[in-house]
BALOBA-1460 file (C-alpha; in Angstrom, 3 decimals):
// residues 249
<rec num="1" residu="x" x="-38.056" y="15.914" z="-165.992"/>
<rec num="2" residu="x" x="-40.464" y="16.791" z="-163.157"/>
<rec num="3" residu="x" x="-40.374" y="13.405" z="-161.921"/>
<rec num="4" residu="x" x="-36.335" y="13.488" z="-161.007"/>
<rec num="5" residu="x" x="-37.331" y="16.471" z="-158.084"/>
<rec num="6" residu="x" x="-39.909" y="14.812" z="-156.631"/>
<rec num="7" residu="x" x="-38.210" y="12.939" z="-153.506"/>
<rec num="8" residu="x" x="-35.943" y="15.926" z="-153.294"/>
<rec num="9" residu="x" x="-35.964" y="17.269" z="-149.615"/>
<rec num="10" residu="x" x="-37.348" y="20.852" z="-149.685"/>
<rec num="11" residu="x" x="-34.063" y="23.075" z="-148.307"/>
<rec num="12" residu="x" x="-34.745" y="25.091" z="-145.564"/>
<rec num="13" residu="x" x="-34.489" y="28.686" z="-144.845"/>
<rec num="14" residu="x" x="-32.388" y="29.713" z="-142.099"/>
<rec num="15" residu="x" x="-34.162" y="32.795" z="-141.132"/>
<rec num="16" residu="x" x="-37.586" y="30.497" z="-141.209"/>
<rec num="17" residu="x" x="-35.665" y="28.320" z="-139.231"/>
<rec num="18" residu="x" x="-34.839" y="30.650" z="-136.768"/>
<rec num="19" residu="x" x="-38.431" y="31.856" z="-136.449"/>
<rec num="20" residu="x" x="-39.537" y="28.439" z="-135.500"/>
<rec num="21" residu="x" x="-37.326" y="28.186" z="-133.025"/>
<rec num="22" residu="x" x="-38.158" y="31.730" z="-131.554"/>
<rec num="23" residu="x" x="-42.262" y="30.251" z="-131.891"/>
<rec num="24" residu="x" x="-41.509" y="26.300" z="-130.351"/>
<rec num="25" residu="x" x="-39.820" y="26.912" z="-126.911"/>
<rec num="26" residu="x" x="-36.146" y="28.334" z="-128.189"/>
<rec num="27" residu="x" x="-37.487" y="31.593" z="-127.065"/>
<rec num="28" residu="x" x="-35.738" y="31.740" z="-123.917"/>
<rec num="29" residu="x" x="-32.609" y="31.759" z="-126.386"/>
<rec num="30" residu="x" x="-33.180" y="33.802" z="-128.992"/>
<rec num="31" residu="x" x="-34.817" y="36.467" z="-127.424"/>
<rec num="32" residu="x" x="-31.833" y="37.191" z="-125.556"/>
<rec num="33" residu="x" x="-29.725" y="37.606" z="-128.391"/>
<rec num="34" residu="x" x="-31.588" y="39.985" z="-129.519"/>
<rec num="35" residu="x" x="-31.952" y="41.963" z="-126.273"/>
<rec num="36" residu="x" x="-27.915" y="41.688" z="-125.471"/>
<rec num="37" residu="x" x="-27.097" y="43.113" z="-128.920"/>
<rec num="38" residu="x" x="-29.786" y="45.900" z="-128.482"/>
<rec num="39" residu="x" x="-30.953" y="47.985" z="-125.389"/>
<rec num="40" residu="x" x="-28.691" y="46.161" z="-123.021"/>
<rec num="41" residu="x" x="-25.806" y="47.462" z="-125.147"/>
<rec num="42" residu="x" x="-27.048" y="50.920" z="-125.791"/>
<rec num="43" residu="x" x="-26.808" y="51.183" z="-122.143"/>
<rec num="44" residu="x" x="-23.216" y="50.305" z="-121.548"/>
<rec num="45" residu="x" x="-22.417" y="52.746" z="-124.489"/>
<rec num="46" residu="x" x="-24.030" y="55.813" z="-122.872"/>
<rec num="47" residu="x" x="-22.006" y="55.759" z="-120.035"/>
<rec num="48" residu="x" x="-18.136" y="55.887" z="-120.812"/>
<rec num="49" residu="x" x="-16.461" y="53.797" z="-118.598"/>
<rec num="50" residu="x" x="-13.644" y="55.919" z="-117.862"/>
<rec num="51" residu="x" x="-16.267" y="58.252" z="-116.022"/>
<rec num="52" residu="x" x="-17.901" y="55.656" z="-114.288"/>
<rec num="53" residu="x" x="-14.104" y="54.809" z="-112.951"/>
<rec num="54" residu="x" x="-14.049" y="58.654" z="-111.906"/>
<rec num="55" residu="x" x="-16.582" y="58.717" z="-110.167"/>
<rec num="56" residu="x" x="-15.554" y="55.972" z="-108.444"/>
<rec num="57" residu="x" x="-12.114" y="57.090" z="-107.172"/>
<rec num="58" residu="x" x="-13.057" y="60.213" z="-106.530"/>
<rec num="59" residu="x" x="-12.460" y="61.691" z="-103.068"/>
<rec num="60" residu="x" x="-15.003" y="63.412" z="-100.822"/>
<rec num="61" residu="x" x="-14.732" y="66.999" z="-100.833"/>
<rec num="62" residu="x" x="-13.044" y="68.082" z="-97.431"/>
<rec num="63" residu="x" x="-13.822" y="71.834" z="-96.535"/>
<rec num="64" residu="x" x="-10.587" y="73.847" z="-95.988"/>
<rec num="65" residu="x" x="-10.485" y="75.174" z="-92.883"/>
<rec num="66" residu="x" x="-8.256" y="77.455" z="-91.669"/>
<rec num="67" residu="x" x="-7.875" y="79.385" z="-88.142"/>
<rec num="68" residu="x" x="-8.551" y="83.007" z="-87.965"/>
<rec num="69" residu="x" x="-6.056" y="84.312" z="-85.237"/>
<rec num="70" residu="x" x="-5.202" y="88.084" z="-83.768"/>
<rec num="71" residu="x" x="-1.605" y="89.174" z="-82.371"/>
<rec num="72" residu="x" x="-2.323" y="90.808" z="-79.178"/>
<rec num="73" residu="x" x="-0.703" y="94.966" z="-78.810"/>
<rec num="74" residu="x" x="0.267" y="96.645" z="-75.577"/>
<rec num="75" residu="x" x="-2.920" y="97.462" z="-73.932"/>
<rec num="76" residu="x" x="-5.049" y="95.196" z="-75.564"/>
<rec num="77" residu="x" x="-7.442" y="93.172" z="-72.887"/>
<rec num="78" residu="x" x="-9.739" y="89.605" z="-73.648"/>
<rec num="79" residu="x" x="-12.754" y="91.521" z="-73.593"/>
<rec num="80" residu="x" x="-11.743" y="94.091" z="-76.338"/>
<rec num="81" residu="x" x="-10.796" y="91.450" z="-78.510"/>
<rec num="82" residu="x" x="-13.545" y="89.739" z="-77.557"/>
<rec num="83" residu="x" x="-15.991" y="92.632" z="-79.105"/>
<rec num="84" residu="x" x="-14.179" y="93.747" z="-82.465"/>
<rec num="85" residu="x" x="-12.882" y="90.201" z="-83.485"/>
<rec num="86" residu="x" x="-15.091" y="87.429" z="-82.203"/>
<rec num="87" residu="x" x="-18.639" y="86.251" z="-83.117"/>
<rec num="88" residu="x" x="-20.524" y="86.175" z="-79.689"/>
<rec num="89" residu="x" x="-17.983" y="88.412" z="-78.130"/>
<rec num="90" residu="x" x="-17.786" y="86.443" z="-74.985"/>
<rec num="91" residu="x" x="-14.124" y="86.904" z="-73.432"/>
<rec num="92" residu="x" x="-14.882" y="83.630" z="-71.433"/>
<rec num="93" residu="x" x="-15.002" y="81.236" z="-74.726"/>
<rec num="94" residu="x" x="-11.465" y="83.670" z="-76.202"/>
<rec num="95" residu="x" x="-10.139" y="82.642" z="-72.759"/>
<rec num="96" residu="x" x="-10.972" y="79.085" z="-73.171"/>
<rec num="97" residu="x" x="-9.662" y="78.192" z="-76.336"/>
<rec num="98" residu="x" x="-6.471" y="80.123" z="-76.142"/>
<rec num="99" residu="x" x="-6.127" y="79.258" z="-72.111"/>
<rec num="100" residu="x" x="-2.797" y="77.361" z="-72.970"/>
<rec num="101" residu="x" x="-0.916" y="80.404" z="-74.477"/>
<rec num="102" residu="x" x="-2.318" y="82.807" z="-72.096"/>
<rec num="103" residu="x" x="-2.023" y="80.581" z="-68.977"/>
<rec num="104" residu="x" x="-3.824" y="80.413" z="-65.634"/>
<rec num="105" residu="x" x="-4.250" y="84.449" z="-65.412"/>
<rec num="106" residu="x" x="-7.055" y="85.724" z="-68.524"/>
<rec num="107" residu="x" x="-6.343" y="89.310" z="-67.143"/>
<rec num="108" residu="x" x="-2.046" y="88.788" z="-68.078"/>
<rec num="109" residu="x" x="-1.860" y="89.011" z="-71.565"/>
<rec num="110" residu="x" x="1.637" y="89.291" z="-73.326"/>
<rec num="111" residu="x" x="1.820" y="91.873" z="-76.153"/>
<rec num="112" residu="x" x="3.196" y="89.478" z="-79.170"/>
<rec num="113" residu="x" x="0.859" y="86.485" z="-77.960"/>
<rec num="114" residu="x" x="-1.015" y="85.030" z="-81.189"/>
<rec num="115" residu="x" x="-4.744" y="83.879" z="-80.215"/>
<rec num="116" residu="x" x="-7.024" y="82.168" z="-82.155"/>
<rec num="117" residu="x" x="-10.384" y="84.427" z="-82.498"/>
<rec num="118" residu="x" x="-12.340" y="81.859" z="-85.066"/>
<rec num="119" residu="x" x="-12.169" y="79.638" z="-87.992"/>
<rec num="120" residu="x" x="-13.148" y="80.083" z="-91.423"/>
<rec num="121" residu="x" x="-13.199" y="77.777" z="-95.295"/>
<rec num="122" residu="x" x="-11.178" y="79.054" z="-97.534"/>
<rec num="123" residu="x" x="-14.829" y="78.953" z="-100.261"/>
<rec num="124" residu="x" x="-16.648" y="81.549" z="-97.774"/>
<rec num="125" residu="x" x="-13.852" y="83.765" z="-97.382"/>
<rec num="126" residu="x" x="-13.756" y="83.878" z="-100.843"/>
<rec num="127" residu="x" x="-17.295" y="84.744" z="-101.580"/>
<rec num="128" residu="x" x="-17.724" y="87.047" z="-98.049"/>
<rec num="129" residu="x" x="-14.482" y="89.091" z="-98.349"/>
<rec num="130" residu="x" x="-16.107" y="92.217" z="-100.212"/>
<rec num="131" residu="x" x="-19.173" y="91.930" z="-98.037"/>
<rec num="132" residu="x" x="-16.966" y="91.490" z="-94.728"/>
<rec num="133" residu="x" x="-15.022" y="94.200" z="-95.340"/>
<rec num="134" residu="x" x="-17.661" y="96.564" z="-96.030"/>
<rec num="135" residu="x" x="-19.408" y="94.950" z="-92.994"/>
<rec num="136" residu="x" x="-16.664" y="95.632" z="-90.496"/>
<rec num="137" residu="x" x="-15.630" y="99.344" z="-91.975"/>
<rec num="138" residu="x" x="-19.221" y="100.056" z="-91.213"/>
<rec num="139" residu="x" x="-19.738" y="98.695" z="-87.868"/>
<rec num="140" residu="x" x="-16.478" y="98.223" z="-86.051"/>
<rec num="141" residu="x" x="-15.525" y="100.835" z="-83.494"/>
<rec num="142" residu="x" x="-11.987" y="101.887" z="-83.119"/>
<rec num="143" residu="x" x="-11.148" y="103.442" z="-79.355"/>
<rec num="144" residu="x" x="-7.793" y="104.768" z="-78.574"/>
<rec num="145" residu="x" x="-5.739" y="103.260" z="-76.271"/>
<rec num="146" residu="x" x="-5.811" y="106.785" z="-73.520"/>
<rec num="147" residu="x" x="-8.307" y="108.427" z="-71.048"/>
<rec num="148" residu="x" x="-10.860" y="109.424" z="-73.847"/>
<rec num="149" residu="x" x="-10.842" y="106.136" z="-75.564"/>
<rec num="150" residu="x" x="-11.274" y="103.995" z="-72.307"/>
<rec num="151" residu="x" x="-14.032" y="106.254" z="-71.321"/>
<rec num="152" residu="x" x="-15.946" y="105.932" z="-74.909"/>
<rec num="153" residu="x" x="-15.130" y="102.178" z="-74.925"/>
<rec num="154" residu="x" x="-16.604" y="102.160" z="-71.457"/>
<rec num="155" residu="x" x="-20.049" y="103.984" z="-72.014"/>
<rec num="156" residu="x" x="-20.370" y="102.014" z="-75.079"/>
<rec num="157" residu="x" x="-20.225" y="98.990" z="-72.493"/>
<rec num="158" residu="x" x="-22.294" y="100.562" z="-70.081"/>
<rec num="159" residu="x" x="-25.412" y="101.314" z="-72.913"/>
<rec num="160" residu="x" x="-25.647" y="97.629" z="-73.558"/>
<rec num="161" residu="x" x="-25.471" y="96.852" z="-70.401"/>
<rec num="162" residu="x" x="-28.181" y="99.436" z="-68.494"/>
<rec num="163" residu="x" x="-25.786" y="101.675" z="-66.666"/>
<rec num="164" residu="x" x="-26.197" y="105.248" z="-66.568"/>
<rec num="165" residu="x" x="-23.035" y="107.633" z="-66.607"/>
<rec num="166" residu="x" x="-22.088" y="110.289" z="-68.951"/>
<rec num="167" residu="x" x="-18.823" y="111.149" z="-70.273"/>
<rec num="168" residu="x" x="-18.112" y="114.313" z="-68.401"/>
<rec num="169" residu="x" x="-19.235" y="112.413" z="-65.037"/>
<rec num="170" residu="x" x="-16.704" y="109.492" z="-65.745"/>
<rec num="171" residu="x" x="-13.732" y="111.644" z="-66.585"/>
<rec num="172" residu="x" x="-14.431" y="114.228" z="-63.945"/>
<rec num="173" residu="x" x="-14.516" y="111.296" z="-61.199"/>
<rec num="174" residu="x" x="-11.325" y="109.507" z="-62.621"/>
<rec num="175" residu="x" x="-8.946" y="113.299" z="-62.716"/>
<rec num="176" residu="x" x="-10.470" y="113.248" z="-58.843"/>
<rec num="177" residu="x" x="-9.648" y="109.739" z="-57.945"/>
<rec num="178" residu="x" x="-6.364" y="109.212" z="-59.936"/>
<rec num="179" residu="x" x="-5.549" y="111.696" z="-62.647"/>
<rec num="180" residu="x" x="-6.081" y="109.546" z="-65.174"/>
<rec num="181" residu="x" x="-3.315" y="106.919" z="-64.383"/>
<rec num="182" residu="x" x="-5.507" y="103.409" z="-64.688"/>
<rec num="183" residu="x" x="-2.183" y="101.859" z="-62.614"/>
<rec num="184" residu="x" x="-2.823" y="104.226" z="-59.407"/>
<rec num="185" residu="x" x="-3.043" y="102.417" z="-56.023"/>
<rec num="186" residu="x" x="-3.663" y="103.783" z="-52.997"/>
<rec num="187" residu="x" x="-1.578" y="101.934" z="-50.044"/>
<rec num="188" residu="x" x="-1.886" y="104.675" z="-47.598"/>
<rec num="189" residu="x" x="-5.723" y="104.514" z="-46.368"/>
<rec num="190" residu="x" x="-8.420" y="102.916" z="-44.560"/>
<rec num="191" residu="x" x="-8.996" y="100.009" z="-47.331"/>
<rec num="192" residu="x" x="-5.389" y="99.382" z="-47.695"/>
<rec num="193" residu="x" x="-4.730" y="99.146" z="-44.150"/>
<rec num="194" residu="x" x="-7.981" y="96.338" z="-43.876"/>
<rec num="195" residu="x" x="-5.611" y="94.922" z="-47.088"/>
<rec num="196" residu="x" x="-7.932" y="95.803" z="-49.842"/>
<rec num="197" residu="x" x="-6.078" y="98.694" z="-51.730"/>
<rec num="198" residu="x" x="-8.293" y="100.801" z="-54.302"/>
<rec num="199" residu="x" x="-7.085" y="100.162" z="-57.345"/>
<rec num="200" residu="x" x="-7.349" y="101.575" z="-61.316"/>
<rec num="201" residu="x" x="-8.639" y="104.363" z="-62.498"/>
<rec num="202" residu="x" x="-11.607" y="104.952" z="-60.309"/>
<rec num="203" residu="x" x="-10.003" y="103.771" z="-57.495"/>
<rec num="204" residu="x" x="-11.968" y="100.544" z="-56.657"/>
<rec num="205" residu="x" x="-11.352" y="97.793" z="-53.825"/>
<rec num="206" residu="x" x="-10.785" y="94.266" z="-55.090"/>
<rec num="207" residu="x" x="-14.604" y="93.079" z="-53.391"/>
<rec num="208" residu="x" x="-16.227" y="96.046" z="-54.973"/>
<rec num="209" residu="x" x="-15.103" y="95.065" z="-58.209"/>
<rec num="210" residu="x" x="-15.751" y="91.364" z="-58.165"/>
<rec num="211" residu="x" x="-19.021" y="91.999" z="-56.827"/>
<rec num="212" residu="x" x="-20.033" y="94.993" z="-59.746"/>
<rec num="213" residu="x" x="-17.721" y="93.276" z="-62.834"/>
<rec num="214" residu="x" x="-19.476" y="93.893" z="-65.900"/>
<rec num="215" residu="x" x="-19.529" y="90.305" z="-68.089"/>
<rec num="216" residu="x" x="-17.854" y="90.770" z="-70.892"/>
<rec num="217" residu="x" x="-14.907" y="93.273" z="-69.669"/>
<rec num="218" residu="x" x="-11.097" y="92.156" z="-68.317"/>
<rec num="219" residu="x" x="-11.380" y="90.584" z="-64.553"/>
<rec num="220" residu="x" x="-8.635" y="93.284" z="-64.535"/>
<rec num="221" residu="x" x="-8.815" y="95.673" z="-61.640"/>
<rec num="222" residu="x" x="-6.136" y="97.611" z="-63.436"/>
<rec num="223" residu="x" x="-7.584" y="97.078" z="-66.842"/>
<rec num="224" residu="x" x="-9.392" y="100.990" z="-67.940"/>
<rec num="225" residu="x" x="-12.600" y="99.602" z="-69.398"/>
<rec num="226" residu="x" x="-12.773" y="97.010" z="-66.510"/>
<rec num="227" residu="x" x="-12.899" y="99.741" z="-64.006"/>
<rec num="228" residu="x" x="-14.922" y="102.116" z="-64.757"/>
<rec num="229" residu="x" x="-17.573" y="99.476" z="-65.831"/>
<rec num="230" residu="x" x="-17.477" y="98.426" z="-62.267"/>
<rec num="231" residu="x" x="-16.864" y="101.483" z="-60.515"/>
<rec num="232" residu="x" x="-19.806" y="102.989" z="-62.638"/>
<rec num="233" residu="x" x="-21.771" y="99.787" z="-61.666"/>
<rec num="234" residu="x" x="-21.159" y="100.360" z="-57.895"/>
<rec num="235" residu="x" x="-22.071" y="104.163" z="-58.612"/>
<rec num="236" residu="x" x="-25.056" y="103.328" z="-60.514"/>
<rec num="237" residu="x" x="-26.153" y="101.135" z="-57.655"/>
<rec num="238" residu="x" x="-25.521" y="103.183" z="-54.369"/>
<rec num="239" residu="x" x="-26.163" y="106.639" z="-56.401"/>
<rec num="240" residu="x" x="-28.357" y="106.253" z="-59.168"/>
<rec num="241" residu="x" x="-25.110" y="107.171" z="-61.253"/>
<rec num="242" residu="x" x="-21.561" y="108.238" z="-61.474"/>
<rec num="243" residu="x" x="-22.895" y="111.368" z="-62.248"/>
<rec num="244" residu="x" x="-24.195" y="112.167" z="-58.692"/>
<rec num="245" residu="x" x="-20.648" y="111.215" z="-57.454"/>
<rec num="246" residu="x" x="-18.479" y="114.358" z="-56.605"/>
<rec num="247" residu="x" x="-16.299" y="113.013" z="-53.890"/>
<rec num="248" residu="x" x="-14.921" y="110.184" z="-51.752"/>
<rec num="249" residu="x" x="-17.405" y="107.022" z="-53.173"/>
């Protein structure tokens, strides 16, 4: 009986088989296999291919900006707006980026007229509107819009700016030169007659003012704060102050 196996070919096992392979230059073969079925395809499977499509398509985040703008009132002036709703305060750059709905003249401004004082994203006015509004309530100045506000206004101007002048000097100079009427012109005298009528409140020529304008006020003869920043300027200058002034000037 042992004899009838003899010439009968051994059969081989396929995972042996395989192994030989693997071991006699099928390596480059198999050992793929087993890599493409393994760690390659853990990969894949860890990242879901609907959010690698996401990512893809998704757009770049565009801040939302949006203008921050201020509707001018009767008696309001570039330089006032300037101070209590711009960032540098400079009526110069208000002027210049709202020059086509003001026109050629910065000192003409329209009551109704909608300027554009700044910009602002929608995320930081979110996150600074408590801290804004505590920030202006504690800083911002409110004058009134008569003789005691344009003189506070004014001195307020005239500390940041070096010039000397007190409250009771200003107003007693301004019931002197024009009882209080910041649109008071005198056509009558010497300087109108040479064709430079004093003008405003503190009744200043037109080369007196140009040449004593404080930056950051109205170019405004007539405008208040614009004239007694000069005129207290000029006084400060030729006096040592407007308080030394008790007559003609």
């Amino acid at each position: 009986m042992p004899a009838r196996g003899k010439h009968r070919r051994p059969r081989t096992n396929h995972l042996t088989r395989g192994m030989v392979a693997a071991g006699t230059g099928g390596a480059a073969l198999a050992l793929p296999l087993v890599s493409a079925t393994g760690a390659h395809a853990a990969t894949q499977a860890s990242v879901p291919a609907q959010v690698t499509a996401a990512a893809k398509s998704a757009p770049a985040a565009v801040p939302d900006v949006k203008l921050v703008t201020y509707k001018v009132a009767a008696g309001d002036t570039l330089s006032k707006i300037a101070r209590e709703h711009t960032k540098d305060g400079s009526w110069q750059a208000l002027y210049k980026a709202n020059a086509a709905v003001i026109g050629s003249n910065p000192a003409a401004l329209r009551p109704g007229t909608t300027l554009t004082v700044g910009t602002k994203t929608a995320q930081t006015a979110t996150k600074s509107t408590a801290s804004t509004t505590e920030s202006a309530a504690a800083t911002s100045t409110t004058y009134t819009d008569d003789l005691d506000g344009w003189i506070k206004e004014s001195l307020d101007v005239m500390a940041k700016a070096g010039i000397p002048g007190t409250y009771d000097g200003i107003h007693r100079n301004i019931i002197r030169e024009s009882a209080g009427n910041p649109l008071a012109i005198n056509n009558w005298d010497s300087n109108a007659a040479a064709g430079t009528p004093s003008k405003g409140l503190l009744q200043v020529i037109d080369p007196t003012f140009a040449a004593y304008h404080v930056a950051g006020t109205s170019m405004d003869p007539y405008d208040p704060v614009a004239n007694i920043t000069a005129a207290c300027n000029y006084a400060a200058a030729k006096y040592g102050s407007i308080d030394n002034v008790n007559g003609a000037y």
